[in-house]
N, C-alpha and C positions, 0 to 999 in steps of 0.2 A: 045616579052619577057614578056611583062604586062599580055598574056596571059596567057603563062604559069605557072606566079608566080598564077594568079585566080584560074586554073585549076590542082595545085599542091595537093597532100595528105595533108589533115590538119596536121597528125603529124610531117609534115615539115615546118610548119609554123613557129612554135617557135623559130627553128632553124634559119630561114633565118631574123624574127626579132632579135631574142639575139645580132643574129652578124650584123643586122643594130644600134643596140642601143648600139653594142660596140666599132664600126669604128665611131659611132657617138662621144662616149667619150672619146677616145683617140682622134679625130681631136680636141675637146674643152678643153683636156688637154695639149695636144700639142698649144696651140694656147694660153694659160695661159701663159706656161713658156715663150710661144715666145713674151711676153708683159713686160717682165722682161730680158729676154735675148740677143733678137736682137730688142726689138721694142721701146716702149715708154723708154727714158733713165731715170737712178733718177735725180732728181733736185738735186743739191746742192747751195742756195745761199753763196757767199761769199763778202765781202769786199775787194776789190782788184782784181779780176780774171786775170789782165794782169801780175801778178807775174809768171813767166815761168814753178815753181815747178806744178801748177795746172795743167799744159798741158801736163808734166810727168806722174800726178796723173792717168787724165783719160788714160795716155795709157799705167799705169801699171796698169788700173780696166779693159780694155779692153783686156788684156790678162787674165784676170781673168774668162773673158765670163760677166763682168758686162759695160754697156755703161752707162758713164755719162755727165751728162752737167751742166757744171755748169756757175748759174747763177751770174752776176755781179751786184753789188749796189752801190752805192758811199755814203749813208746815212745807218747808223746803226738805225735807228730807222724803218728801211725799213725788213729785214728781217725774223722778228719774225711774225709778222700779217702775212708776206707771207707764211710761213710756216704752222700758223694755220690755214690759209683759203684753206690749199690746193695745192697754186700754186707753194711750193717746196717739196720737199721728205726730205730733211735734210738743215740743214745750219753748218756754220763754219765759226764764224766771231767772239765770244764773250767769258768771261769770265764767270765762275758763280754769280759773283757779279751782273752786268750786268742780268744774266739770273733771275735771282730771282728776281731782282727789276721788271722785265718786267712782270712776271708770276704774283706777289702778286698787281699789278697795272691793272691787264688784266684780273685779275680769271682765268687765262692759267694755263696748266701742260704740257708742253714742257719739255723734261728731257733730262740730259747729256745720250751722249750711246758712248761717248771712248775722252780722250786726247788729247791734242797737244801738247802745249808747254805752258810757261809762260816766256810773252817778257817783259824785262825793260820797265817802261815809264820813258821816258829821258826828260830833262828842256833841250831846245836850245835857243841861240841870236844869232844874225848877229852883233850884236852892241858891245859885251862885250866878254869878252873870259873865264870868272870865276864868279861866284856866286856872289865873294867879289867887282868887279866891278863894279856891277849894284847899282843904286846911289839910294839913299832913296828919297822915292817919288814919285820911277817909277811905271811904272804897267807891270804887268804879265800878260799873257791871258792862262787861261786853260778850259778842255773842258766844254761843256754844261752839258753833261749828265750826272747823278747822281750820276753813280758808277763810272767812268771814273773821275769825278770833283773830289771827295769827295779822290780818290789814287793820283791825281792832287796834290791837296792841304797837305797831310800829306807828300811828297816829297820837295813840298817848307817850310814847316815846319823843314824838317828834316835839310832844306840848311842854314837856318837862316831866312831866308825871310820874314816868317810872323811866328803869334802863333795860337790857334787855342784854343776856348775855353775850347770844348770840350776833348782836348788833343789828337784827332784824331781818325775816325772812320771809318766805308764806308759808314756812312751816313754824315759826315762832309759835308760842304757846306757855300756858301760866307757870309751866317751869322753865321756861327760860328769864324769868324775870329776877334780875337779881333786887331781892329786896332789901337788903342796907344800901342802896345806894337808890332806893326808890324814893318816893314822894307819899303814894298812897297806896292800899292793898289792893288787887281787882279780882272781880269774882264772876263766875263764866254764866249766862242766863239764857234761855230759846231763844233765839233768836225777837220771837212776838212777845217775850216777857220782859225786853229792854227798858222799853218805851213805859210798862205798865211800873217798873221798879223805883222810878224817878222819884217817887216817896221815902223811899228805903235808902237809896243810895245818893253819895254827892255829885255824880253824874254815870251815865251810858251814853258807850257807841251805839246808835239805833240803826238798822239799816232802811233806805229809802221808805221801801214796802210799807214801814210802820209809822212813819214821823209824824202827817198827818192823820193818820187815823187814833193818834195821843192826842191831838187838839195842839200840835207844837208847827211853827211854819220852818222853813229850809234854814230864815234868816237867823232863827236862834242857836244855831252852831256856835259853842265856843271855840270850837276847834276842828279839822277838818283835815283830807290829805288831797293833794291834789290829782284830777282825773286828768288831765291834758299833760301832764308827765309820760315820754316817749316810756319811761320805762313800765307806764302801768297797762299796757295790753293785756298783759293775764288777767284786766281784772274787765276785760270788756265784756257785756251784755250778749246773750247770742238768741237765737236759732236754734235748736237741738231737733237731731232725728235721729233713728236708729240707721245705723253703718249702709246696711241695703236700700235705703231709701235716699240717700245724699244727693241723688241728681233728679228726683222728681220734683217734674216742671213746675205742679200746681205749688210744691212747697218754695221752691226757687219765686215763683209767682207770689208768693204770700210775704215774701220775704221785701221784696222789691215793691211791692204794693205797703206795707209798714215804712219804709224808707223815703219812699217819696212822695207820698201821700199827707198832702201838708196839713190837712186836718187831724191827721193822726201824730204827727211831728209837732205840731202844736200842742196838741192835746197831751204829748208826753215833756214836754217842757213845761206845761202848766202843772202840771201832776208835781211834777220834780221840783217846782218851786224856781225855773228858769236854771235848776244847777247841772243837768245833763247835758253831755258833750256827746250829740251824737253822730254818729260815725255810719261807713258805707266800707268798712275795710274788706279786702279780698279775700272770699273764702279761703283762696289757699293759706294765705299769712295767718289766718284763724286759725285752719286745722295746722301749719306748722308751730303755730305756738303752745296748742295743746298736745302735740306731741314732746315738746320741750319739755315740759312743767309737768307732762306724767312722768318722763323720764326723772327729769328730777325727785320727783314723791318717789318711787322707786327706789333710789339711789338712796333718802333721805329715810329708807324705811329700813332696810338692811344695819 
């Protein structure tokens, strides 16, 4: 055969290259999509991945022709770097508040690309059954992290418990608490050690992620702030990709597929105990609210 392609008419050469360098580019186009298609999955890190609605999610993406895998954390401080380094395609774990302080701390541009929901953060005890219970002098534990402390603390503000100098912000934090005119002490724990403290202490803010996996249900809040407040957008549920990535379809696709995918909307109100409110808000209103709220951290950091 080698022969005869050497001993062919030159002006059939062309011919026989064009349609080598075009079976060539269609195998390497073919071979793209199938890297997207049936091959490498997108990452999605999340917080929690044993909540059941995820494992709906992937096999309403996998009828979609998109395969995903999503990743498991048990530390919120875990995957943002993940994401920027690479070793996820998206996450689903955090609010804007949250997103922003991580971004203007990091020099990052991780950007919201679609909604979830925005969940209650609920105050729980073991010890006490009501706000008014809890004896002065006790201590509360709420989370560590900044954005997470800071919606912590202006929910025990709102219960009577302490005051707060600043009259409450999302940058509030244990020194802003004035405490003669508090109720009880509070002391800052991981986020996953809330829920474990409830021995130790006469209540914690818990956040969603961990309520039930304490053995406690949504209903035993003694106290709570509320999510359908216009002003709590900063504290919506998102979407995260890296900046270069905001308009890929499959992620826009993933996104839209979580949203209206009633088995999965179910399955995350059952999770939540029926307390999430969730949402479809416009990317852009997303990404201008976390332009807002880095600028403020900024402003608030000077």
């Amino acid at each position: 055969m080698s022969d005869q392609l050497v001993d062919a008419p030159r002006s059939r050469k062309p011919l026989w290259i064009g349609l080598a360098l075009l079976l060539i580019a269609l195998l390497v186009a073919g071979g793209a999509f199938a890297l997207r298609g049936s091959g490498d999955a997108i990452r999605i890190g999340v917080v929690g991945a044993s909540d059941p609605y995820w494992e709906t999610f992937e096999e309403a993406a996998a009828e979609e022709g998109i395969e995903v895998d999503i990743v498991d954390f048990t530390d919120y401080a875990q995957p943002n770097p993940a994401l920027s380094a690479g070793e996820l395609d998206l996450n689903q774990f955090q609010h804007l508040v949250y997103l922003a302080d991580y971004n203007v701390a990091n020099d990052d541009d991780l950007t919201p690309i679609g909604a979830t929901a925005i969940y209650p953060l609920g105050l729980y005890s073991t010890q006490h059954t009501s706000v008014e219970d809890i004896p002065d002098g006790a201590t509360v534990a709420v989370p560590d992290d900044a954005s997470n402390q800071a919606r912590a603390l202006v929910i025990l503000q709102s219960a009577g418990l302490i005051e707060l100098s600043d009259g409450g912000t999302i940058f509030s934090d244990l020194s802003d608490i004035d405490t003669a005119a508090s109720r009880v002490g509070v002391t800052a724990l991981a986020a996953d050690f809330t829920a474990t403290s409830l021995q130790d202490v006469a209540a914690a803010v818990i956040n969603n992620d961990f309520v039930e996996k304490a053995g406690l249900d949504f209903d035993d809040a003694i106290a709570q702030d509320d999510p359908s407040d216009p002003n709590a957008l900063p504290y919506v549920n998102v979407f995260v990709a890296r900046a270069e990535d905001k308009d890929d379809e499959d992620y826009r696709k993933l996104v839209q597929i979580y949203q209206e995918t009633k088995a999965v909307t179910d399955g995350v109100q059952e999770v939540s105990g029926d307390t999430a409110v969730l949402l479809k808000t416009p990317v852009d209103d997303l990404v201008a609210a976390l332009v807002e709220t880095e600028q403020v951290t900024r402003d608030a950091s000077k």
